[in-house]
N, C-alpha and C positions, 0 to 999 in steps of 0.2 A: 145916839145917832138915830135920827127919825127913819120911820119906815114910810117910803114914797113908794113901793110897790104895791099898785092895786089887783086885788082878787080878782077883779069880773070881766065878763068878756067886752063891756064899752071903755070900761080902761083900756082893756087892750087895744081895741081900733084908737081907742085919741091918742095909747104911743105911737101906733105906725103912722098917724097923720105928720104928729110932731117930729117924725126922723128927717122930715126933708131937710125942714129947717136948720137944723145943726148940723149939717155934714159937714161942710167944711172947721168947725170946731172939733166936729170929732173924729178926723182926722188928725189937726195939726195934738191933737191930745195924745193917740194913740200913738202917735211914732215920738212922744216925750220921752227919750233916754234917762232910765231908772236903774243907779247902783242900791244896792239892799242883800240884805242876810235875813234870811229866815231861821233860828234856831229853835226848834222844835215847838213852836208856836202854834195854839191853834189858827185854821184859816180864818176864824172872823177878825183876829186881832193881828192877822196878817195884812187883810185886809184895810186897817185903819194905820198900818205904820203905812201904806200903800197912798190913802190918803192925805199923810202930812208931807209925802215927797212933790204931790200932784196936785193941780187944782179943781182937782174929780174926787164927788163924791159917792159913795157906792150906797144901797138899797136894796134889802133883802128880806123876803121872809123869815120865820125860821125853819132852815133849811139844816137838818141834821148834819149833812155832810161839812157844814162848818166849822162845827165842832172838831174834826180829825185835824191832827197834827202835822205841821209839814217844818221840811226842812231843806233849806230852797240859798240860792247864793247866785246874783246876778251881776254883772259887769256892763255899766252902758248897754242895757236890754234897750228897744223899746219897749214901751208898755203894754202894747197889744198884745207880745211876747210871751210876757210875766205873765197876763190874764189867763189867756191860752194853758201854758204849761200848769197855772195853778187850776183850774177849771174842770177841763175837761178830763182828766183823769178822775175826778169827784162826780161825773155826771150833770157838769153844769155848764150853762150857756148864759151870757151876759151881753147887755143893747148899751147900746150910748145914747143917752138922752140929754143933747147939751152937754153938760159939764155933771150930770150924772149917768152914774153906772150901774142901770138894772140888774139882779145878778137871782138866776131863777133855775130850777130843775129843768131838761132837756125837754121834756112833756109836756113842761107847762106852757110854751108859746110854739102856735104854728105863724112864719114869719111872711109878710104878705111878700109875692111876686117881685114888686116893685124894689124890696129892700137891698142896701148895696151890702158888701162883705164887711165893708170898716163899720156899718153902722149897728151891725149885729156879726158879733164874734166868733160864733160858736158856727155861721153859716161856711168861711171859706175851706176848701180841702183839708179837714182835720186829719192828722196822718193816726191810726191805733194799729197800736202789734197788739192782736189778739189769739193766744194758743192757749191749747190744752189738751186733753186725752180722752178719748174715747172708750168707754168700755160698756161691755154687758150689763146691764141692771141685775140678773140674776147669777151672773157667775165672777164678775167683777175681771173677767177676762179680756186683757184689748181688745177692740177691733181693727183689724189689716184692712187697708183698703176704701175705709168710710170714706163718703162724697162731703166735703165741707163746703158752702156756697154765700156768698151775699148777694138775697135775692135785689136788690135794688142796683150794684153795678157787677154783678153777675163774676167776679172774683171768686176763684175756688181751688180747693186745693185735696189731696186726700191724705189720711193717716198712713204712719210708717208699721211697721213692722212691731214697735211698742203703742201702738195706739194714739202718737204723737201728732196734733199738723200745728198749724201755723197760719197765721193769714195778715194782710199787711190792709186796713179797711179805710179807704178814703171817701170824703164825704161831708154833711154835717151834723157829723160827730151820732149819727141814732142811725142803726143800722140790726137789719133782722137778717140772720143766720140761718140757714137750713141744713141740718144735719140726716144724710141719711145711708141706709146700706142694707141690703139681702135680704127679708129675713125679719128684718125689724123695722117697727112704728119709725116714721122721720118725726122729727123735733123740731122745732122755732125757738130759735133764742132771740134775745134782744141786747144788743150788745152798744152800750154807751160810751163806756171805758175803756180803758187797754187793762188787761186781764189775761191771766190765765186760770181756767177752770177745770174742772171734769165731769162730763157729760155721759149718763147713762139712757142707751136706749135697750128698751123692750120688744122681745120678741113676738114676732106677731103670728100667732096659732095658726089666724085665717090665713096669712097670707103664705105659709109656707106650705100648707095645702090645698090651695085655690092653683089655677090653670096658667098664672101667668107669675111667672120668677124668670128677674130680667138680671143680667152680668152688665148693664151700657155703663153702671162706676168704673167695672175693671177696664171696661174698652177705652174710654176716656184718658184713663189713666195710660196703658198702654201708647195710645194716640199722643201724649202729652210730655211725657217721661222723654230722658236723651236713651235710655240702656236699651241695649238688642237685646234679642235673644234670652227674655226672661218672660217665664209661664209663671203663673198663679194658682193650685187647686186649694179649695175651702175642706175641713172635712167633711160637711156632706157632700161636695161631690165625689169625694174617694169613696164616699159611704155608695153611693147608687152605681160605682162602675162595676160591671160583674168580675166575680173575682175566679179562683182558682177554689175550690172547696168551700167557697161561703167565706174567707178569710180575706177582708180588706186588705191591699196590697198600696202601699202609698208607690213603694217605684214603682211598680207595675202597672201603675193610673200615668206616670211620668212616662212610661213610656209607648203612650197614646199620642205625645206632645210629637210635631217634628222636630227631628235632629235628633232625636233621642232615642237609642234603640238597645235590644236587651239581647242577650247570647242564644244557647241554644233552648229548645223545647225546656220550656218549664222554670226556667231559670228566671234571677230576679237583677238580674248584673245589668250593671247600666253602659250604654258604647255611646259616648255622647261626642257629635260631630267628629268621628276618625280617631278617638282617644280610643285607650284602655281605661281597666277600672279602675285603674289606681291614680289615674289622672283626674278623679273626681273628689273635690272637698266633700265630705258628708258635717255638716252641724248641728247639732243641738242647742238650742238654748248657745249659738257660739263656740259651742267644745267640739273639737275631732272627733270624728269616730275613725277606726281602719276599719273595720268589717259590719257591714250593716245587711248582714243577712242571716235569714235563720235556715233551717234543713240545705245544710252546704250549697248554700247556694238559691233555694226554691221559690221560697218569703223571705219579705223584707224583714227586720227585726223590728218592724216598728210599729206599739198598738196604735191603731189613729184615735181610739178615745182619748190618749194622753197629749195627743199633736194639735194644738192649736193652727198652726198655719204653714204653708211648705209655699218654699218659694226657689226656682230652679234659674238658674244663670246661664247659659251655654256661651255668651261671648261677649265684647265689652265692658270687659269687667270692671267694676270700682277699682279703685287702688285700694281700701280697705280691705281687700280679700287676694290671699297669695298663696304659696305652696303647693298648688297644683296647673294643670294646663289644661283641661277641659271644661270644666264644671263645676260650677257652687251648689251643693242643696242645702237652703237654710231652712232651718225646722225649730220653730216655739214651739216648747211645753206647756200646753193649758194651763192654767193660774186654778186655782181652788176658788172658791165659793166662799167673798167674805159673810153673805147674809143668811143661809142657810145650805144646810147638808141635802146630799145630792147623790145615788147612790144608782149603778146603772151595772145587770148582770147580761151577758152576752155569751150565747151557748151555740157552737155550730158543730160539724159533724167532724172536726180537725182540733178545737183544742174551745177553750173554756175561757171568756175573759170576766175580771170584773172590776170596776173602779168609785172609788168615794173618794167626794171631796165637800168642804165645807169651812165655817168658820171656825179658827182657835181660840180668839179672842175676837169680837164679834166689829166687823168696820176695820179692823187694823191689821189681823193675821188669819192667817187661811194655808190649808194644807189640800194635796191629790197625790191620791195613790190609786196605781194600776198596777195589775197581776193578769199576766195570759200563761196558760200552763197547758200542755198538748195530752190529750188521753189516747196519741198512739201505742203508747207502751203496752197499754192492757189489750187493744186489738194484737199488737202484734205475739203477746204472746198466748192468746187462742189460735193465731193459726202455729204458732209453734206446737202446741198442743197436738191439732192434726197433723201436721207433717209427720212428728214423730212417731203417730198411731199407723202410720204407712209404708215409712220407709224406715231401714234399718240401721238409724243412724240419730243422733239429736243434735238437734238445731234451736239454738237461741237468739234472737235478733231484738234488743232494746234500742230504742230511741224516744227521748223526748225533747224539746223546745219550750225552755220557760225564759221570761223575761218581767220586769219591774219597771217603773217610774213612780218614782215619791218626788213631789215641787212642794215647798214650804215659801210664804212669802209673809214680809212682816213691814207694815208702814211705819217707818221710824215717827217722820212727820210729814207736812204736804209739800215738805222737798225730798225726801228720803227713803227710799224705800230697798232692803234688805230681802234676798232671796236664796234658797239654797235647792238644786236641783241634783236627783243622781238618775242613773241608768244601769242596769246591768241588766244580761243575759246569756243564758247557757244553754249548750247543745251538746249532750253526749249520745254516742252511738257505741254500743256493743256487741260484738260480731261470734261466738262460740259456735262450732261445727266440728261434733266426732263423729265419725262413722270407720266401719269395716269392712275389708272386702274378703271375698271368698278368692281360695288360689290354694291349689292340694299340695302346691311347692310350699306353702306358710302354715305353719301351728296357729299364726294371727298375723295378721294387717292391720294396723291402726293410724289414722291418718288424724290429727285434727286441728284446727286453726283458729285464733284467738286473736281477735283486733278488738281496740278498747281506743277510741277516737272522743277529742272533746276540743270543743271551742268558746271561749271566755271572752264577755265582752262587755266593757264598764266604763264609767266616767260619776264626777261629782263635781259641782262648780260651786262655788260662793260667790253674788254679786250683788254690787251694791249701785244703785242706781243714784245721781243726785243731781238736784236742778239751783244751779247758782241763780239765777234769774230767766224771765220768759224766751229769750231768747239765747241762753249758755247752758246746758248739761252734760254730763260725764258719767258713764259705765265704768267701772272696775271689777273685771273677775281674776280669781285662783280660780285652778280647778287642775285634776289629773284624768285622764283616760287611760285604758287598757285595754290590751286585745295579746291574748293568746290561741297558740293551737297545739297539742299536745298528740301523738298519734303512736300507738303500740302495738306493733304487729307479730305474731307467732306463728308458725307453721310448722309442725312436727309429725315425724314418721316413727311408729315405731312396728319393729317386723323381727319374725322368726322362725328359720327355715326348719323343715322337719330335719330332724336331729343336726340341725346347722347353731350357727350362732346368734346370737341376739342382735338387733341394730337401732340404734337411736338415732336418727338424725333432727337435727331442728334449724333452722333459719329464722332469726330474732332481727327487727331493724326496731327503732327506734328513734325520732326524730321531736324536734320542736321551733315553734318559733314564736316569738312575743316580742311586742313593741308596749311601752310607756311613755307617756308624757307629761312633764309637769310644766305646766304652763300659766303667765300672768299678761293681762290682758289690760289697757287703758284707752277708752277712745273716749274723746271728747266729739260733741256738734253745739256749734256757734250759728243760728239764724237772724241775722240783720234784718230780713224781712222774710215775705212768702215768695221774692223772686233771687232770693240768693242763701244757699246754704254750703256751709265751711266744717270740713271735717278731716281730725288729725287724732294719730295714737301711736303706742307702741303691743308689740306684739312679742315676747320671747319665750322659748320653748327649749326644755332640756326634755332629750331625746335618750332614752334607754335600749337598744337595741339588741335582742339574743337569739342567737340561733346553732342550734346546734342537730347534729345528723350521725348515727351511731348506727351500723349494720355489720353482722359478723353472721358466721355457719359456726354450728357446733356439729360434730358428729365423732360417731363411735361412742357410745354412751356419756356422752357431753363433755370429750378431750376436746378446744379449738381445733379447729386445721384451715379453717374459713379465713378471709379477711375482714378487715377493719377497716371498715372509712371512718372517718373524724375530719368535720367542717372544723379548720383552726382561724382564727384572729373573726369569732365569730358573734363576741360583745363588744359593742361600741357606746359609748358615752357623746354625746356630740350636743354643742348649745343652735341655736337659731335665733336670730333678732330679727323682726321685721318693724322700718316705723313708716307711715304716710302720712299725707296728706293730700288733700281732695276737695276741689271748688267746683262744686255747682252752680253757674249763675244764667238766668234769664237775661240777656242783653239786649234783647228788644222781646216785642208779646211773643212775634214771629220765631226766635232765634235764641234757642237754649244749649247749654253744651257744659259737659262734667268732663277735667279735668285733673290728673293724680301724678302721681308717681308713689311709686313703693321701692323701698331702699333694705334689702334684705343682707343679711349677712351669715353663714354660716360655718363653725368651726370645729375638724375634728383632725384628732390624734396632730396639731400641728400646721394642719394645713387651713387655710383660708380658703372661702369664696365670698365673693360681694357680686351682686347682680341689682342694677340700676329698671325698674321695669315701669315703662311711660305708659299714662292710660289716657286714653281721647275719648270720648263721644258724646254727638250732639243730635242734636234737631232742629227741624223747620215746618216748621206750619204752614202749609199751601194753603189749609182754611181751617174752619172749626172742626172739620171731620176729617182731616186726610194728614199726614206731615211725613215725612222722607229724615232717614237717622241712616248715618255713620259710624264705623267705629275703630277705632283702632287699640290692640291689647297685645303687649308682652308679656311671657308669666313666666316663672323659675321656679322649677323643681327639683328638695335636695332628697326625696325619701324613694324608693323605688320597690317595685313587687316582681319578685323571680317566682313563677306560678307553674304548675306542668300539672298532669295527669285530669280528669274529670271527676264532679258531682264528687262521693264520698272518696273516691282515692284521690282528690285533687289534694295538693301541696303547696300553701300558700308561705311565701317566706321577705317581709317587709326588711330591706337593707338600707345601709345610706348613701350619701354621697361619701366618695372617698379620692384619697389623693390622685388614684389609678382612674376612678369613675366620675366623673365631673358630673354637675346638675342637669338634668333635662331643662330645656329650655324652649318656647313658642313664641309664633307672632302670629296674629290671627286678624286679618281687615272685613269687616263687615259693610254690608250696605242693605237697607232697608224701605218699606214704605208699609204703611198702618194706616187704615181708612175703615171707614162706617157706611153700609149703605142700607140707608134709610134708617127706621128705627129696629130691626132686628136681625143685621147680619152683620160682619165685622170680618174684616180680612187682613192678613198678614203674609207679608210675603221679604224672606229675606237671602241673602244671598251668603258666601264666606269664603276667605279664602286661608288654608294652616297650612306653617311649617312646624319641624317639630324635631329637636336635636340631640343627641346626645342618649337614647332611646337606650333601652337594655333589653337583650335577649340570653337564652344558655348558647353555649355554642352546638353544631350539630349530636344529638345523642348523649347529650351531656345533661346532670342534673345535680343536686346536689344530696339526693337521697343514693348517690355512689360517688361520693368525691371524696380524697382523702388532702387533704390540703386547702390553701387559701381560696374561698370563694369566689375572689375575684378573679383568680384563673380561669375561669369556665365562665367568665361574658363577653358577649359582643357588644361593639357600642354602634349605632347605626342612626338615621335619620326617619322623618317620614312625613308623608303631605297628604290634606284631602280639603276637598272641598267640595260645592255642592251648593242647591239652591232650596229652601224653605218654603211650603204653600201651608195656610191654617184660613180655613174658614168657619166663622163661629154663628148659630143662629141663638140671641141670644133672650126670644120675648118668644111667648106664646104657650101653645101647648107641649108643644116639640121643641125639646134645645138640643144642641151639642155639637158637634162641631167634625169638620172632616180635614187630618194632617195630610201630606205628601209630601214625601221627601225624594230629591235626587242627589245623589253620592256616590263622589270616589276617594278609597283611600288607599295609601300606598306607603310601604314599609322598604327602605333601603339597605342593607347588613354588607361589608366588603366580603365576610366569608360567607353570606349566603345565598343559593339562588345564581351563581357565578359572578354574584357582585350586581346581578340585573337587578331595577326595581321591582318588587310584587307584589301584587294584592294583599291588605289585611286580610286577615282571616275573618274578621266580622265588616267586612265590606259588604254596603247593601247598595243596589244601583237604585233599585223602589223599594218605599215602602210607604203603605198606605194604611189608615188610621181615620174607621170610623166612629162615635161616639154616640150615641143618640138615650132623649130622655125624654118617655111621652109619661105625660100625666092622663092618667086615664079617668081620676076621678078625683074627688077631696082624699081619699083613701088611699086608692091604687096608683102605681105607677107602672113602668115598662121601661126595660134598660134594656141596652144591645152593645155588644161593641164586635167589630170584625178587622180585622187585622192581614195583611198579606207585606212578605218582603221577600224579595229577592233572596237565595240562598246563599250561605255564609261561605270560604274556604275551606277547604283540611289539603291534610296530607296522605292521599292514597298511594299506596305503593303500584309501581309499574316496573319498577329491575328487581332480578332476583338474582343472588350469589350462592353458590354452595362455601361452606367453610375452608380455611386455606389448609387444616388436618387431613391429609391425603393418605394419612393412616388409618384413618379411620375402614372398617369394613365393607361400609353401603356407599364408599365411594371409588367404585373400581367398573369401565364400562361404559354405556356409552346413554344419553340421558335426551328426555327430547322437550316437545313446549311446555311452556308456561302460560296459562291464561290467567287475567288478573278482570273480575268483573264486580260490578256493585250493584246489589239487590236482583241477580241472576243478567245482569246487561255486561255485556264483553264489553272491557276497556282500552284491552290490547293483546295483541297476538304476538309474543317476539321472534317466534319461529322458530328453527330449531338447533338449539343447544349441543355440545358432541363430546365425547370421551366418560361420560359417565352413566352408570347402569340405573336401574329404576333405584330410586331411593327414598325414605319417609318424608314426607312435607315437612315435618318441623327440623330439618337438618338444611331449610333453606335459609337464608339471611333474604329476606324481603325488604328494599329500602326505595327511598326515592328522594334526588338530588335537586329536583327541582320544587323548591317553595312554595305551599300552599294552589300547587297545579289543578286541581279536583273541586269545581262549584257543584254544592248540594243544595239538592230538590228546590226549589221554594215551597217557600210557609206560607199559609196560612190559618186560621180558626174565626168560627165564633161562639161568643159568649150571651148568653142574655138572663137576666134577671127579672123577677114580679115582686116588688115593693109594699106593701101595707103598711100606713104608719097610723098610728090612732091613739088618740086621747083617752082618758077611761074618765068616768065620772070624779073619779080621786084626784086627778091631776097627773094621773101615772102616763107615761109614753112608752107607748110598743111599738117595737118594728119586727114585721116578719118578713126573712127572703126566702124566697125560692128561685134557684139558679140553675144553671146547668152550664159544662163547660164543653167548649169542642162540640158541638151542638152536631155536627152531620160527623163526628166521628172521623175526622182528617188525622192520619196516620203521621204526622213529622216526627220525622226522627231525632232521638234524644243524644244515640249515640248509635258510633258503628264496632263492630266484631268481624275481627276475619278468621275463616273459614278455609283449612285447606284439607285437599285429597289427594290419591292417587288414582290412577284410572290408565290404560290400556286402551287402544286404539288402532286397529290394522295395525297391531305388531309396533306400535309405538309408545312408547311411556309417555304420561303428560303427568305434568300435578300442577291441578286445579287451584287458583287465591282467589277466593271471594268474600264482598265486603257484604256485610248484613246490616241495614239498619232497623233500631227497634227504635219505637215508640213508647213513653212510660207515661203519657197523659193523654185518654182514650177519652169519653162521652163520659163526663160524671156529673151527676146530680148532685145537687146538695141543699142543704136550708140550713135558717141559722135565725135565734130569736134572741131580741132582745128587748129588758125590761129599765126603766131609770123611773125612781122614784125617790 
């Protein structure tokens, strides 16, 4: 077959002369309906059966791509058709000339003005699915969030949460790509084909310590997205908020976000829109956690050198996500380093971290491990040291906080990739204290008490990633998680009167509680294009539940005579299936909207629950910069947290659903609007309204660390509602970023037995709370962080009635008896006046209580933080960062917890006895630094 394709560029002009002339020939050519099979042929010899059907013939250089094999089957195509589908996947564009078919690489002609679609092929809207993945050049770790664009019709989309997008490119058929995001060089590609690839970008030195780091991908995104109420931090932003000790806190950065708010002084517990904490999914890498805190409560348990990306949900939820009713936080694990080892030590004035990661096999597997291990133990026992050189007694007090992440990841092939992640961490606390007291009635007094406290907390998943085609892949994980708490308490007297008898007493409790899960995971995603994506799995989880509660008196040289509580029917076995499916589709540019249902079902000892839970939410685009989202979300929850006491004597105890206690259940309506002004500020403003059913509480004075029987005896089941409106302004270009939250909120708890059945306040009801964040770059070097924080004060329960005992035998109760004041931090709270028929007698023979629910709003909080940044390069290539921080900056006093206080006291011939509430504060002005090296 002759070659009629000329090289030069006067060839070229005398084609586009001669296109006029034949258009109506080439026309009636190309809508020739052509049956034919292609069986693994290559295209040039495709091409020539093409020509024995047609009376066209074709003309080609040598064009490599002809050589590739196709395997092709068409029914009464036209021909244009055939051209097309065989073509442009190869990078080739083909002209009609008369009763020939030029057939040439996409570069090689630029097509004049004038030329029509039939008389050049490759010109009319070629439709390409173009996807692929994003990742780091040097750590091979996705990136969240990347900006994907075709700069020519301005089509764009961003990466998911595996580094995934997608894009749908119309046009003729040559199109240039811009890839970019934070931090790192942008990229141009050139994209001919339909493909999928993987794109590596480089991090740019300059630009992450230069003046201007801009968030407008994530606001876009934001702006674009149908989902409420979902925040985004990077690790360096968790890395520059000031922390608590120098210790990056990931919740504690979440809870800078509106709607998000954290318990009392110090603490790391999240109260996201009117919820409790156990209403919040924690995930890993997709795996539960129950407990994701470390110092009972203080720190989060999570190092963020091992946290690739945190992404927080408060409402609208997917239908991929269930089991609880406030909150998702989803948390990737950093990927290792398939091209080189990477080795990064981090030292602050609270514990010690340090993580390596690098290649296994070099391009295809890669491993990361992290270790944080606390060195309060050796502080604490120097001052054990002193105290005992003081006082006459010894004291022991250990505590440490260690924790792991090891991620292994292994590319089968360039559909397949293999990963195995685990987690664990531990928290024990040691409490020893002997001492003696003097008393001429005693030969000895010996008093001493022994608690030995520990909390366990673990998970390991295996998943297998696979990509059937560019547009079909599927996840599959096993995995188990684990959470216990284990808590041992001893108090014992021993005493001996001069020439009397000996006496032993001891008071032993002992309690536990642990939840396991073994769980299997399937979700598939189906993208048809970049304006419509399909997503369906299954979810099922066997549930191990144990709890158990043991407290007895020994006395008289350790005869019982005490009782026995025992929690009975306190292991539970129970399965959970959840399956969904979920349609996101763009229906017009203007008009996006996601789509679900989740079908849960779960079963224990017998009994059934099914719960049907619909999910809505969309968007609309008023323009490029502004759109307005809806939402609507039901959620069902079968697991529940029965919680009492504070910080180290808190009592955490994970239950189920049961046939007596049915699922917690929500319906939550949101309304939103998302807008840009100008190129550096970004506002968000959303609204919500929750119900919330089925709620668990103890009953009054009840607990399970004194119960002797079924646990389910001592709950109440109750409702509850809040709502509230959301403000987030973000500045996101300059020198200065960061952003300022405000939230307005009420939440309200319902119980028939509590409170007279009236509705009342949560205890962590906030009416404000404000939340500011700021980050000035003071040099290529230096930085400058602040954050200042104020909320409205939370509920308790202060006592305002007091009772003496109904034992009228008693001695000190004979007489006549007079007020009671009840005051907090020395402020009268009430007078009751005066009391009759009983004589002066010891405070602690009063019963102090109060009927009414959470009556008593404490102080408001507030603090600030601020931090000095250094980050620098060393000639090696090494990266240092140094902080200097400090926390509570002017020393604000919030109270972490309250103590009451009682006396007696005399008065013009009157007896009173004083109740006053004290509150302390246990996080004052502290300093701290913390360095770190990665090389």
């Amino acid at each position: 077959m002759g070659n009629y394709f000329t090289r030069n560029k006067k060839c070229i002009c005398f084609l586009f002369l001669m296109l006029f002339a034949f258009v109506g020939i080439a026309q009636e050519s190309l809508e020739q309906p052509i049956t034919i099979t292609f069986n693994k042929i290559k295209l040039k010899k495709a091409l020539s059966k093409l020509e024995q059907q047609t009376s066209m013939t074709f003309a080609y250089n040598n064009i490599h791509s002809l050589s590739q094999k196709v395997k092709k089957s068409y029914t009464n195509k036209p021909l244009k058709t055939i051209l097309n589908d065989l073509l442009t996947p190869k990078g080739l564009g083909y002209q009609i000339i008369g009763k020939q078919v030029a057939i040439f690489k996409l570069k090689t002609l630029v097509p004049s003005s004038k030329t029509t679609q039939e008389e050049i092929g490759h010109l009319p809207n070629i439709k390409l699915q173009f996807s692929g993945y994003i990742y780091d050049t040097d750590t091979q770790e996705p990136i969240i969030g990347a900006s994907v664009y075709d700069k020519k019709t301005q089509a764009g989309n961003s990466t998911d949460i595996a580094g995934f997008f997608e894009l749908t490119l119309l046009g003729d058929g040559r199109h240039i790509i811009v890839v970019s995001y934070i931090g790192y060089r942008s990229k141009e590609i050139e994209v001919t084909k339909e493909e999928e690839i993987i794109i590596l970008l480089e991090p740019d030195t300059e630009t992450l310590s230069v003046v201007e780091v801009t968030d407008n991908e994530k606001v876009d995104r934001s702006i674009h997205n149908t989902q409420m109420g979902v925040s985004a931090l990077a690790q360096e932003q968790l890395k520059d908020i000031p922390s608590m000790a120098g210790e990056t806190d990931i919740i504690k950065g979440l809870t800078l976000l509106p709607g998000i708010g954290t318990g009392q002084e110090g603490t790391a517990n999240l109260y996201v829109r009117g919820g409790s904490i156990d209403q919040n999914l924690i995930l890993l890498d997709g795996i539960p956690l129950y407990n994701p805190y470390h110092l009972f409560g203080v720190l989060s348990a999570f190092n963020v050198d091992a946290i690739g990306g945190v992404e927080i949900s408060k409402g609208g939820f997917p239908a991929r996500y269930s089991g609880r009713l406030s909150s998702v936080l989803d948390m990737s694990m950093s990927d290792g380093d398939i091209g080189k080892w990477e080795t990064k030590i981090d030292i602050g004035i609270l514990a010690a971290k340090a993580m390596v990661r690098g290649p296994i096999y070099k391009d295809k597997s890669s491993i990361l491990f992290s270790v944080r291990r606390s060195y309060i133990e050796g502080i604490l026992a120097g001052l054990d040291g002193l105290y005992n050189i003081f006082e006459d007694e010894d004291l022991k007090l250990r505590y440490s906080l260690t924790d792991y992440n090891l991620k292994w990841d292994y590319k089968i092939s360039d559909n397949d990739k293999l990963s195995i992640n685990s987690y664990f961490s531990q928290d024990p606390l040691l409490y020893k204290q002997n001492y003696y007291t003097d008393n001429e009635r005693y030969e000895y007094n010996n008093d001493f008490v022994n608690l030995d406290a520990k909390y366990n907390n673990g998970l390991i998943g295996i998943h297998w990633e696979h990509i059937f085609n560019a547009k079909f892949f599927s996840k599959t994980s096993l995995y188990y998680t684990h959470y216990s708490y284990n808590y041992d308490f001893l108090s014992a007297t021993r005493k001996k009167q001069i020439r009397g008898a000996e006496r032993h007493d001891e008071i032993y409790r002992y309690f536990r509680s642990s939840i396991d899960d073994i769980g299997f995971k399937y979700d598939f995603q189906y993208h048809p294009n970049d304006k419509h994506q399909f997503r369906f799995g299954i979810n099922t989880i066997t549930h191990l539940y144990n709890l158990g509660v043991d407290a007895y008196s020994i006395r008289q040289n350790r005869v019982q005579e005490g009782n026995r509580y025992l929690v009975t029917d306190g292991d539970r076995e129970v399965l959970e299936t959840s399956l969904y499916i979920e349609d996101e589709w763009e229906l017009r540019p203007t008009l996006k909207v996601n789509v679900g249902v989740n079908a849960t079902a779960f079963w224990v000892k017998g009994k059934a629950y099914f719960s049907l839970q619909p999910r809505l939410s969309g968007r609309y685009l008023l323009n490029d910069k502004s759109s307005v989202k809806l939402s609507y979300t039901r959620m069902a929850q079968n697991t529940h947290l029965l919680s009492s006491g504070e910080y180290i004597l808190k009592t955490d105890f994970w239950v189920p659903t049961t046939a007596r206690i049915q699922p917690e259940t929500s319906e939550q309506f949101g309304l939103g609007y998302h807008t840009k002004l100008g190129n550096q500020f970004a506002v968000e403003m959303e609204t919500y309204y929750k119900t919330m059913d089925n709620l668990t509480e103890y009953r009054p004075g009840r607990s399970l660390l004194l119960h002797n029987g079924n646990w389910e005896d001592i709950i109440l089941i109750g409702e509850g509602e809040s709502y509230g409106a959301e403000f987030l302004i973000r500045k996101t270009k300059g020198k200065l970023t960061g952003w300022l939250a405000y939230t307005l909120s009420w939440s309200f708890r319902q119980f028939d037995e509590l409170n007279f059945g009236k509705k009342y306040y949560d205890v962590y009801d906030r009416r404000h709370d404000i939340s500011i964040n700021l980050n000035y770059q003071l040099n290529k070097k230096w930085s400058f962080n602040t954050t200042w924080v104020f909320n409205s004060g939370g509920f308790t329960n202060l006592a305002y009635e007091a009772y003496l005992p109904l034992d009228t035998s008693n001695e000190f109760l004979n007489g006549t008896y007079g007020n009671i004041n009840f005051s907090s931090n020395g402020i009268l709270i009430e007078d009751l006046g005066t009391s009759s028929a009983f004589d002066f007698i010891p405070s602690s023979y009063l019963i102090v209580a109060s009927y009414l629910k959470n009556s008593f709003r404490l102080p408001d909080y507030h603090r600030m933080d601020i931090a000095f940044i250094r980050k620098k390069t060393t000639k090696r290539g090494n990266t240092t960062e140094l902080t200097l921080g400090i926390s509570n900056v002017y020393n604000k006093k919030n109270p972490t917890f309250f103590t009451e206080n009682r006396g007696n006291f005399q008065y013009n011939g009157v007896n009173y006895v004083n109740v006053e509430y004290e509150g302390f504060a246990l996080f004052p002005f502290l300093p701290s630094v913390n360095y770190s090296i990665t090389f």
